[in-house]
KOLTOR-673323 format. One record per residue: residue number from 1; residue in one letter; chain; x, y, z of N, C-alpha, C in turn. Coordinates in nm, 3 decimals, always signed. Each point is the difference from the previous one (the first is absolute). Example, Ala and Ser with C-alpha at 12.3 -4.5 7.8 and 13.67 -1.06 7.14 Angstrom:
REM KOLTOR-673323
{1; 'A'; 'A'; {+1.319; -0.569; +0.780}; {-0.089; +0.119; +0.000}; {+0.090; +0.120; +0.000}},
{2; 'S'; 'A'; {-0.035; +0.105; -0.072}; {+0.082; +0.119; +0.006}; {-0.077; +0.109; +0.073}},
This chain:
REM KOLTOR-673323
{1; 'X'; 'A'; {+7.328; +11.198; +10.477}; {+0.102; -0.092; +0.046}; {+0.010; -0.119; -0.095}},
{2; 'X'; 'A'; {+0.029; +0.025; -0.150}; {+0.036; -0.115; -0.055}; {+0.135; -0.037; +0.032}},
{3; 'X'; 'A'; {+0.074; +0.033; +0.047}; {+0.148; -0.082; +0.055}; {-0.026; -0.141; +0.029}},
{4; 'X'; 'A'; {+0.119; -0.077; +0.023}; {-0.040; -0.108; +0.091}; {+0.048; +0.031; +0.139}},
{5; 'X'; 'A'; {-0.064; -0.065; +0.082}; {+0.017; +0.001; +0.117}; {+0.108; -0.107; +0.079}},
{6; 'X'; 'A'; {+0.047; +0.020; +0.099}; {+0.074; -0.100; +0.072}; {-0.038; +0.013; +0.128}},
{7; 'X'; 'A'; {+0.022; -0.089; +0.075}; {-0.036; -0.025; +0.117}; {+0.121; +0.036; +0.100}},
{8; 'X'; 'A'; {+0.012; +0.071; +0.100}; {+0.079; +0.045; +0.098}; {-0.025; -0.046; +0.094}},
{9; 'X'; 'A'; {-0.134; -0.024; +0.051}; {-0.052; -0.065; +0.160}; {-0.122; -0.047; +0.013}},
{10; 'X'; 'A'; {-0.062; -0.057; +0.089}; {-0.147; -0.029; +0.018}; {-0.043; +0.049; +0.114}},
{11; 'X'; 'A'; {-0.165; +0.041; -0.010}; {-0.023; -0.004; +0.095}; {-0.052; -0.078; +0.064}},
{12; 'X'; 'A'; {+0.000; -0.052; +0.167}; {-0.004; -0.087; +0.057}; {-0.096; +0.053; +0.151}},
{13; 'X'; 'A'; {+0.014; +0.124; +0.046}; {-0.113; -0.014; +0.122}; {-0.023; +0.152; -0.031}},
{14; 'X'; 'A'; {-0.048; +0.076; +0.116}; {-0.021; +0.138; +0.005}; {+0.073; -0.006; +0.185}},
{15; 'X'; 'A'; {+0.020; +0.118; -0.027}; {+0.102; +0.046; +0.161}; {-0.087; +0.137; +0.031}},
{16; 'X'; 'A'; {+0.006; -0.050; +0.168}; {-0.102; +0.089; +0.087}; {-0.121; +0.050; -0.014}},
{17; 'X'; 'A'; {-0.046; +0.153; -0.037}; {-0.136; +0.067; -0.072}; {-0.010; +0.087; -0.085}},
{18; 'X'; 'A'; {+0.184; +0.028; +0.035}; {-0.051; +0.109; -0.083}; {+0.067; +0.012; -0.139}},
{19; 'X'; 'A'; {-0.019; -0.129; -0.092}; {+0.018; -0.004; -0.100}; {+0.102; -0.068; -0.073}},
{20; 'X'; 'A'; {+0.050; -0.065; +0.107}; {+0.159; -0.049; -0.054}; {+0.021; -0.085; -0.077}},
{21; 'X'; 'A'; {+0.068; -0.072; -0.029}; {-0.038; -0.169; -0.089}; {+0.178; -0.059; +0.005}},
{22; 'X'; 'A'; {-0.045; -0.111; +0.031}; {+0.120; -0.082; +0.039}; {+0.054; -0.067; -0.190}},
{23; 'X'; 'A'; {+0.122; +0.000; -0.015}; {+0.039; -0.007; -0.132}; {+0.124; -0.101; +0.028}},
{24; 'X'; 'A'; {+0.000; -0.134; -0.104}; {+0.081; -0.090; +0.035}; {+0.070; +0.042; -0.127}},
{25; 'X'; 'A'; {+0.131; +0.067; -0.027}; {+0.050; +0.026; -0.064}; {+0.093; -0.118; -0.109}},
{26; 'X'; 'A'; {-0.012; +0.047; -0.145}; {+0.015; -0.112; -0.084}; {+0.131; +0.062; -0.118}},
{27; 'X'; 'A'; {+0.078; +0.111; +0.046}; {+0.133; +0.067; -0.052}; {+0.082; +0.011; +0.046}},
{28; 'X'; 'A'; {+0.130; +0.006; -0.077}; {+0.099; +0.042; +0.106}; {+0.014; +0.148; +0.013}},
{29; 'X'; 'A'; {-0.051; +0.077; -0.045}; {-0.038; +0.142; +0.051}; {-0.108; +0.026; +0.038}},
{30; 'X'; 'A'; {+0.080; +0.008; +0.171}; {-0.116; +0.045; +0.086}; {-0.053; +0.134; -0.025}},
{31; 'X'; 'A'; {+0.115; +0.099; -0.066}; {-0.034; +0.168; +0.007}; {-0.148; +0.012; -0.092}},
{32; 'X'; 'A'; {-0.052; -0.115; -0.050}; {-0.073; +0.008; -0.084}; {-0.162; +0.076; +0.101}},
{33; 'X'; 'A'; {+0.020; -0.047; +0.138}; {-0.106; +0.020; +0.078}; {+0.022; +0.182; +0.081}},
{34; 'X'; 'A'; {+0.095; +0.038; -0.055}; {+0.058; +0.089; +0.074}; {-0.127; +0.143; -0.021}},
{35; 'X'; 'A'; {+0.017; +0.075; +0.086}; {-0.083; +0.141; -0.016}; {-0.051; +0.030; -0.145}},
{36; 'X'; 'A'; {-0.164; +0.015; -0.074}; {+0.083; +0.084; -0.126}; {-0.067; -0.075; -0.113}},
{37; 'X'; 'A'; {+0.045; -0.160; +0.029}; {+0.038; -0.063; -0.113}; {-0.167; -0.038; -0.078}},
{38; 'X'; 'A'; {+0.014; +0.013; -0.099}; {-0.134; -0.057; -0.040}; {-0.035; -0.153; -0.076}},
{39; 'X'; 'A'; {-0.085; -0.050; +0.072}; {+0.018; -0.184; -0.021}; {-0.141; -0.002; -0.012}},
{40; 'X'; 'A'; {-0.070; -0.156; -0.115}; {-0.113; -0.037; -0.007}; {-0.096; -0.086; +0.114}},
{41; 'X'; 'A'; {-0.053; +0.011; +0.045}; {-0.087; -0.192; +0.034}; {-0.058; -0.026; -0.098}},
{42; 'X'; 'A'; {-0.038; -0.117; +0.003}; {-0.040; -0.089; -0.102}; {-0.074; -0.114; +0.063}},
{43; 'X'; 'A'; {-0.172; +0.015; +0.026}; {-0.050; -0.063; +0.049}; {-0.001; -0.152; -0.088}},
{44; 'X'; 'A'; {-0.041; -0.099; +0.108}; {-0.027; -0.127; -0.089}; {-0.142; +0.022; -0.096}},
{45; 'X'; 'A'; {-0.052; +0.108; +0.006}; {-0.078; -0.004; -0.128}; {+0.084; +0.079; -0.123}},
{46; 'X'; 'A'; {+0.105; +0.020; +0.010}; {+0.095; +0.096; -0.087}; {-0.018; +0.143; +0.006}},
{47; 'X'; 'A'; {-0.043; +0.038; +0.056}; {-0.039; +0.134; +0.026}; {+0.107; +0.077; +0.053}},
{48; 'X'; 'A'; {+0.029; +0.138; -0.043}; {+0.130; +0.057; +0.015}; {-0.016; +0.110; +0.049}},
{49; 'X'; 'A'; {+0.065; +0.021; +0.127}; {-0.043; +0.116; +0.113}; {+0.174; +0.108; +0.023}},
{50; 'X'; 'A'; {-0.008; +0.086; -0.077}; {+0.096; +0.070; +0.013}; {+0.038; +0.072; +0.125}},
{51; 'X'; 'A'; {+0.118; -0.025; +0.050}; {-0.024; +0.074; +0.187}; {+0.196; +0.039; -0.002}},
{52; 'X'; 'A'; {-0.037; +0.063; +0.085}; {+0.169; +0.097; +0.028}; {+0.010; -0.026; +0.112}},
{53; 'X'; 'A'; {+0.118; -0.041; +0.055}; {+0.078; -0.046; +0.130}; {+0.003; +0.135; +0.100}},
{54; 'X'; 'A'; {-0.052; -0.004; +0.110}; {-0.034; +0.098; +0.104}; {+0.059; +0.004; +0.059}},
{55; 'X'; 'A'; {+0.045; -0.113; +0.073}; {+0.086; -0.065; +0.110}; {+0.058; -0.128; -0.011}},
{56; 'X'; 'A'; {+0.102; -0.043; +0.042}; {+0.024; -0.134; +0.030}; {+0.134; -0.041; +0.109}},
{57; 'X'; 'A'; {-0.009; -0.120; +0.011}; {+0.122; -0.050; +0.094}; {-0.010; -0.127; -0.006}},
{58; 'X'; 'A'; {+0.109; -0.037; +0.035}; {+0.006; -0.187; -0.012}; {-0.010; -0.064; +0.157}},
{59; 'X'; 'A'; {-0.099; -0.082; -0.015}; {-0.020; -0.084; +0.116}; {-0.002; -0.184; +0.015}},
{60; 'X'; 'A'; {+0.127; -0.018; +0.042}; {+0.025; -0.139; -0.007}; {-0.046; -0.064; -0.110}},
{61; 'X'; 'A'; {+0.072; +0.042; -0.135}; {+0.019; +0.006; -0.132}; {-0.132; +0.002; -0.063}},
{62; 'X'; 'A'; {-0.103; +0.072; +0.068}; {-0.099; +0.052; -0.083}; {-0.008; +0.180; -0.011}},
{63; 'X'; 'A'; {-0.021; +0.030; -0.103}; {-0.036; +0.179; -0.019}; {-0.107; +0.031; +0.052}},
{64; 'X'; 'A'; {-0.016; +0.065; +0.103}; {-0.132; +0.068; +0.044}; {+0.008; +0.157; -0.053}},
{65; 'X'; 'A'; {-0.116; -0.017; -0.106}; {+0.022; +0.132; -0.116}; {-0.154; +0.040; +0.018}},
{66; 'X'; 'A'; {-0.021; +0.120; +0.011}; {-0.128; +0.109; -0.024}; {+0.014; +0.035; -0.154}},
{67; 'X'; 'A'; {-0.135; -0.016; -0.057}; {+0.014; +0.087; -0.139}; {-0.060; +0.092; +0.041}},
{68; 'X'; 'A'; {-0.030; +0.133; -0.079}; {-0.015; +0.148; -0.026}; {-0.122; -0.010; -0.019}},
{69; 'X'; 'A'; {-0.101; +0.093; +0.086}; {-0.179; -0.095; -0.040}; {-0.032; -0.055; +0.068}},
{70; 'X'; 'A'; {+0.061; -0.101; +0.129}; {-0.059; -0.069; -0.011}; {+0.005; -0.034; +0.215}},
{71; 'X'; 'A'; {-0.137; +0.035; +0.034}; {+0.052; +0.050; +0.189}; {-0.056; -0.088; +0.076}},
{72; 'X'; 'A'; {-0.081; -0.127; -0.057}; {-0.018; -0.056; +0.099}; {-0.068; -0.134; -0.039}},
{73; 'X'; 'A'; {+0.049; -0.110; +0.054}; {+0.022; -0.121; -0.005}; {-0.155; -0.040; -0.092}},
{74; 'X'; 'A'; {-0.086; +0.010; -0.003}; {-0.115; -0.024; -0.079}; {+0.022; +0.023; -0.108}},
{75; 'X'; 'A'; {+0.087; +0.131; -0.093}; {+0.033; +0.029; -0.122}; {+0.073; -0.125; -0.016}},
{76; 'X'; 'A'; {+0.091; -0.053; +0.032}; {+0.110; -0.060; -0.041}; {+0.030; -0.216; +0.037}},
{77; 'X'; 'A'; {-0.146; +0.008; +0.042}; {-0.029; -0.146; +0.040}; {-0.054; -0.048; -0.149}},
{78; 'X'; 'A'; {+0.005; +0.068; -0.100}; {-0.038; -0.082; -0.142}; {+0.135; -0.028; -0.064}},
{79; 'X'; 'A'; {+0.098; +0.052; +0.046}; {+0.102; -0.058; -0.031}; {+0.112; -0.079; +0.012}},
{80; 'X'; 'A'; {-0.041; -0.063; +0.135}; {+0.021; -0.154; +0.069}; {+0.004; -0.050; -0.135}},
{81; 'X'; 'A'; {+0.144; -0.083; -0.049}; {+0.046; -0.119; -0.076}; {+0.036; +0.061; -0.150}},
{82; 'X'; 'A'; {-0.040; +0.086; -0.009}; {+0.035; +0.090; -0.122}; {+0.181; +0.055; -0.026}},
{83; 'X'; 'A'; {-0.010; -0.047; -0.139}; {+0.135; +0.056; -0.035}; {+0.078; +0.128; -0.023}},
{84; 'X'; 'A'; {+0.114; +0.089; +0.057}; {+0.044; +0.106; -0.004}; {+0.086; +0.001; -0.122}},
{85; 'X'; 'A'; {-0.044; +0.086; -0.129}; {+0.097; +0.004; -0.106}; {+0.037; +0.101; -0.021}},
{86; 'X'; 'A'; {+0.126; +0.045; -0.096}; {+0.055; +0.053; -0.083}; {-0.026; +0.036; -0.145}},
{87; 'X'; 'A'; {-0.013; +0.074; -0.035}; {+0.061; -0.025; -0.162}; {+0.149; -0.010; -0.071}},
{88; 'X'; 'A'; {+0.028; -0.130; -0.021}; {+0.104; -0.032; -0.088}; {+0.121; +0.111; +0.016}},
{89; 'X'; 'A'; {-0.031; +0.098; -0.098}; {+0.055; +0.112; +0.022}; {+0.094; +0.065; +0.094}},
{90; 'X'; 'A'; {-0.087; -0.018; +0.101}; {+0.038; +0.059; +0.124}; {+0.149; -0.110; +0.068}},
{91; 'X'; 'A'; {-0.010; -0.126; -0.077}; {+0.066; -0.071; +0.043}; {+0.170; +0.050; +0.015}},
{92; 'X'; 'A'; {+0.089; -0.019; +0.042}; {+0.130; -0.008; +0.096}; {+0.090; -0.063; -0.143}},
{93; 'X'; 'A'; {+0.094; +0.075; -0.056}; {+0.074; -0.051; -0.063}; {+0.105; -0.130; +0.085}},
{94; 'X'; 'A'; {+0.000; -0.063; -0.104}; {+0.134; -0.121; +0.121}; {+0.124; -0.006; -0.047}},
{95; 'X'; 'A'; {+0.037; -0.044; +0.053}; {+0.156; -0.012; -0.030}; {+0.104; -0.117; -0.096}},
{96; 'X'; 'A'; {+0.011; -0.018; -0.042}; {+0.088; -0.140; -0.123}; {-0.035; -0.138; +0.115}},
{97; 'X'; 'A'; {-0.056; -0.057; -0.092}; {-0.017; -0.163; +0.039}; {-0.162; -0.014; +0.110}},
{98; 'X'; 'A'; {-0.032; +0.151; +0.025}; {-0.139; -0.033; +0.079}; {-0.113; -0.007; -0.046}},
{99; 'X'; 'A'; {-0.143; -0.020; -0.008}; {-0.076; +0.020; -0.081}; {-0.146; -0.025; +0.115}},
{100; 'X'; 'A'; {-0.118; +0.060; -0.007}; {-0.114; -0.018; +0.041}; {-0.062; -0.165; -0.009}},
{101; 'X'; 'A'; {-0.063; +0.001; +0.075}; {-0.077; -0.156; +0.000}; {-0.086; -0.006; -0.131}},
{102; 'X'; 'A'; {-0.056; +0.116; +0.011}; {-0.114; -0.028; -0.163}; {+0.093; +0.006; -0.084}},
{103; 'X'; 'A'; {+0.150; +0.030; -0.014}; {+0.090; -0.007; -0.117}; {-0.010; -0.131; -0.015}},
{104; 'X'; 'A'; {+0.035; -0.087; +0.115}; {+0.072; -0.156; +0.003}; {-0.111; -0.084; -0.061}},
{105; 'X'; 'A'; {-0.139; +0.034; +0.067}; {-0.128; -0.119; -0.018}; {-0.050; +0.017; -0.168}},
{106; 'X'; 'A'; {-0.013; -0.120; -0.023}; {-0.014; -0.013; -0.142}; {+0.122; +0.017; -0.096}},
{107; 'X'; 'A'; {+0.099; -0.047; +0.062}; {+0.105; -0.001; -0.076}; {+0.073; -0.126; -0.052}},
{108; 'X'; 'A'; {+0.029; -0.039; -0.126}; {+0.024; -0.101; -0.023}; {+0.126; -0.068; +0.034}},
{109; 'X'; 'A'; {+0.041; -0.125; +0.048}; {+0.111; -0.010; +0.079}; {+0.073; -0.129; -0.165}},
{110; 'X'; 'A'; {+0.122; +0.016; -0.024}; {+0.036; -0.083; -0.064}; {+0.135; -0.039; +0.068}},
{111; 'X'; 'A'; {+0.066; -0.124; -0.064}; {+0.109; -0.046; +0.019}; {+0.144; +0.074; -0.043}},
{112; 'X'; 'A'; {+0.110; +0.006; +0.023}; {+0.114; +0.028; -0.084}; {+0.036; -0.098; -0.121}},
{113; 'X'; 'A'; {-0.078; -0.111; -0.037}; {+0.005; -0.088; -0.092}; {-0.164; +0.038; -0.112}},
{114; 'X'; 'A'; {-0.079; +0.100; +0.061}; {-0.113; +0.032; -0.115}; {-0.141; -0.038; +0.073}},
{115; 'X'; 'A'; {+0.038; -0.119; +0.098}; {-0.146; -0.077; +0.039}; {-0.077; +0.084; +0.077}},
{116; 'X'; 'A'; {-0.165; -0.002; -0.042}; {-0.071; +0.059; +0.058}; {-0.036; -0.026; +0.135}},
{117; 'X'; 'A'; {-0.015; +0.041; +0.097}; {+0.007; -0.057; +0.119}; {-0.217; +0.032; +0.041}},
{118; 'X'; 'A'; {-0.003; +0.091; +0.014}; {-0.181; +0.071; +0.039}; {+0.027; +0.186; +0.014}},
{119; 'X'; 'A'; {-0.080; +0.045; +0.086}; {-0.026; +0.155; -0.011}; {-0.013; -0.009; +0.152}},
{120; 'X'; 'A'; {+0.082; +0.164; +0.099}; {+0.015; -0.027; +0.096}; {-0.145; +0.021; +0.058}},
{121; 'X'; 'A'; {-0.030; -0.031; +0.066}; {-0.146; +0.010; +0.075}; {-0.023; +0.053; +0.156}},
{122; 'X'; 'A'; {+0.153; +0.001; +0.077}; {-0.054; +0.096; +0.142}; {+0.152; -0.002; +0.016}},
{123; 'X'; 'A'; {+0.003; +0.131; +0.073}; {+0.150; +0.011; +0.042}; {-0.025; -0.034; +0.161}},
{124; 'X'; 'A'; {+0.128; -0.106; +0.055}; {-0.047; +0.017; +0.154}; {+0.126; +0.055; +0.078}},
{125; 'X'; 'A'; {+0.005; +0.078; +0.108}; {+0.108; +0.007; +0.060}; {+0.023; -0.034; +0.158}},
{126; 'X'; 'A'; {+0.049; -0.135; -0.025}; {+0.011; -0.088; +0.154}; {+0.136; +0.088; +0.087}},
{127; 'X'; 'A'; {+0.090; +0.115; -0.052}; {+0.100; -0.004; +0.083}; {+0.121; +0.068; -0.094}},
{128; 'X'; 'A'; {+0.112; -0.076; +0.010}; {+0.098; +0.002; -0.081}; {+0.028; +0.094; -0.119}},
{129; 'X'; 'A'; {-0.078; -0.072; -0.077}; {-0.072; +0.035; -0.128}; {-0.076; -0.027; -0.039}},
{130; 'X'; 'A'; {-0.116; +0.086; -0.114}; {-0.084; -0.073; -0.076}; {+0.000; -0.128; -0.080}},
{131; 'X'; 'A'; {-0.143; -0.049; -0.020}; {-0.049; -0.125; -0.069}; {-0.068; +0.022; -0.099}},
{132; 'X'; 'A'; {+0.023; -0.052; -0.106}; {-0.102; +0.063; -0.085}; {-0.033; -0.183; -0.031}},
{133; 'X'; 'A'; {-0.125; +0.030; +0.004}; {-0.098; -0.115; -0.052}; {-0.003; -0.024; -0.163}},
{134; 'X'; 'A'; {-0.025; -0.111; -0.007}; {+0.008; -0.013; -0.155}; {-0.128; -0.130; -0.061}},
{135; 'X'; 'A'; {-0.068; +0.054; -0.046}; {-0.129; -0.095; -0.032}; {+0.032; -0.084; -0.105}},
{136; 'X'; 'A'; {+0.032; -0.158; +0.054}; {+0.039; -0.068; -0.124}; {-0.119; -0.038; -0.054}},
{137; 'X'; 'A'; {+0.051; -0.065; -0.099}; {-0.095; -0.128; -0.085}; {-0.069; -0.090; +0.108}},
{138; 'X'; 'A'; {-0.114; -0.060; -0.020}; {-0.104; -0.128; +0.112}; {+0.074; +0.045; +0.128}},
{139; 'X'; 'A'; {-0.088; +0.148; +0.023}; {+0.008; +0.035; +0.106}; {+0.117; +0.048; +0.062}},
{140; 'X'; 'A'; {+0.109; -0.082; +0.014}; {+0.080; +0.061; +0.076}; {+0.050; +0.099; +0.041}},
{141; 'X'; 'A'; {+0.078; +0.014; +0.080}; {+0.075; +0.133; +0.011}; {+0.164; +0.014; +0.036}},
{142; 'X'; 'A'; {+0.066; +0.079; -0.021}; {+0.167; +0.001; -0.051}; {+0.052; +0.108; +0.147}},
{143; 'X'; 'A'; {+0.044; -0.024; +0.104}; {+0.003; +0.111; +0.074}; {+0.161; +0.068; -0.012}},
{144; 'X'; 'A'; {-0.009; +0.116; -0.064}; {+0.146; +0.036; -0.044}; {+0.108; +0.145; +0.078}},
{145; 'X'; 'A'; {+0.061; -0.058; +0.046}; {+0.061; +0.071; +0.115}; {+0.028; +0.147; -0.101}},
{146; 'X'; 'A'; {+0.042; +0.110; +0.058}; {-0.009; +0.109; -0.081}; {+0.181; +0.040; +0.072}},
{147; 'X'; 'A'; {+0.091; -0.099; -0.094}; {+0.116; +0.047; +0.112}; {+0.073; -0.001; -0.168}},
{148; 'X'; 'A'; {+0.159; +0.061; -0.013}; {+0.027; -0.023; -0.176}; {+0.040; -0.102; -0.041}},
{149; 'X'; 'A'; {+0.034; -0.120; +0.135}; {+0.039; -0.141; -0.128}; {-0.123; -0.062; -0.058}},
{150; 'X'; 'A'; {-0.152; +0.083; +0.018}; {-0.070; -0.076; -0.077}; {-0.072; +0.125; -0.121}},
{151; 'X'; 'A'; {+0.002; +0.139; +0.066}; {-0.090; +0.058; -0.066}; {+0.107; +0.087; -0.105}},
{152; 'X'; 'A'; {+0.006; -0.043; -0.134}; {+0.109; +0.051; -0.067}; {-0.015; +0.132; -0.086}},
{153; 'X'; 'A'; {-0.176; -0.023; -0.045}; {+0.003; +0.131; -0.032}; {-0.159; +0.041; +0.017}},
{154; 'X'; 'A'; {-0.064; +0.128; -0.018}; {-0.072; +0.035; +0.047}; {-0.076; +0.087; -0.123}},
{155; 'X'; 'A'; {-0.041; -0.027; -0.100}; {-0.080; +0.129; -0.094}; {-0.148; -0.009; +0.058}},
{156; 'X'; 'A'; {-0.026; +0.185; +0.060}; {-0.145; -0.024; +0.018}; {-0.019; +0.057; -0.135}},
{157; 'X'; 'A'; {+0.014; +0.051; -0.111}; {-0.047; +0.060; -0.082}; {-0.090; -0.100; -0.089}},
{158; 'X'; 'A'; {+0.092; -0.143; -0.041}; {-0.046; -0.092; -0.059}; {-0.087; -0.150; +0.076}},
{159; 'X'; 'A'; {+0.011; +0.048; +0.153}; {-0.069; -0.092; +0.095}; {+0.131; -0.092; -0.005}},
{160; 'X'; 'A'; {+0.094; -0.022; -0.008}; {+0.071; -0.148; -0.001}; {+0.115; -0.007; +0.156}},
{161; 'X'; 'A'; {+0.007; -0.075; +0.007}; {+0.063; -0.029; +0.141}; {+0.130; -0.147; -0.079}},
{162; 'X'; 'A'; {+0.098; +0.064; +0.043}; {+0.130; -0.138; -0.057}; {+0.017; -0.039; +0.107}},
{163; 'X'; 'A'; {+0.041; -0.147; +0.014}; {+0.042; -0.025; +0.145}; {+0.079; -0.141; -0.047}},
{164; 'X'; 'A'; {+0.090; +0.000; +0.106}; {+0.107; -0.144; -0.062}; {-0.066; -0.087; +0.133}},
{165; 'X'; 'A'; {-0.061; -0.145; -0.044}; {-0.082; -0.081; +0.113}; {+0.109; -0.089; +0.059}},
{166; 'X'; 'A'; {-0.014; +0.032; +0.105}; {+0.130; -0.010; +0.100}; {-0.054; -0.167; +0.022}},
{167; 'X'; 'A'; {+0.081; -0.088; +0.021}; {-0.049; -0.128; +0.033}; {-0.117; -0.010; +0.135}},
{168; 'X'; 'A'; {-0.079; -0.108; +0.015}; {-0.084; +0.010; +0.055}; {-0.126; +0.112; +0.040}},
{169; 'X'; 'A'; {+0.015; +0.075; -0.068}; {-0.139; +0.099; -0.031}; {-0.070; -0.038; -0.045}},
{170; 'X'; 'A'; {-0.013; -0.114; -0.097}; {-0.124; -0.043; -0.070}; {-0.090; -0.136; +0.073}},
{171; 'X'; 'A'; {+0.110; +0.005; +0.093}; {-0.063; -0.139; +0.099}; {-0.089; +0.005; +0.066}},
């Protein structure tokens, strides 16, 4: 598994005994949990546990998913807080103008006049639309609405982010 990995969900409790594990899902494809599918954990010691989707269903927006292997709640209590990945690869082509969060983070944000602004540092999504954070200079931070009168252009290839700074954003 030299790929890189991405993160799809976490895990967060274990469900009932007989093996289940509660999954706070972190994609917008849910089919990712579906019958079949084959996904990593990734303990907080980095350790990488290859497992195939047995079962699942969504429960008040958590996945209660069985992996293949695995029958009863003692197997699967080491993986309380551990991350559910992907490889890259496997990832979901998108569509014009969309792009993954690990596309956006670390991307350099400049002005439509040249000025360097910082590199984005967390995408948040309160609602509406996304936020993408922007780590200025002495600390600060730039919170930049992700709507098109600000975000003008978008290269993930070269990391750069154009954006025309709409009055009062820098306030």
């Amino acid at each position: 598994m030299s790929e890189k990995l991405v993160t799809i969900g976490k895990v967060v409790n274990s469900h009932g005994i007989r093996g289940e594990l509660k999954i706070v899902p972190e994609t917008d494809f849910p089919e990712r949990f579906d019958k079949g599918n084959s996904l990593i954990i990734v303990d907080s010691q980095n350790k990488q546990t290859p497992v195939t989707v047995l079962s699942s269903r969504l429960h008040k927006n958590v996945f209660i998913v069985q992996f293949a292997g695995f029958t009863d709640i003692n197997e699967v209590e080491k993986f309380k807080g551990s991350l559910l990945k992907i490889e890259s690869t496997q990832q979901q082509p998108l569509e014009e103008g969309e792009y993954y969060y690990h596309e956006i983070i670390g991307c350099k944000v400049v002005t439509e006049e040249g000025q360097e602004l910082g590199l984005v540092s967390e995408v948040l999504t309160p609602g509406a639309n996304d936020v993408w954070v922007v780590a200025l200079p002495k600390g600060k931070q730039l919170l930049l609405p992700v709507i098109d009168d600000v975000i003008l252009d978008v290269n993930v290839a070269s990391k750069t982010i154009q954006i025309h700074l709409m009055e009062g954003l820098l306030e």
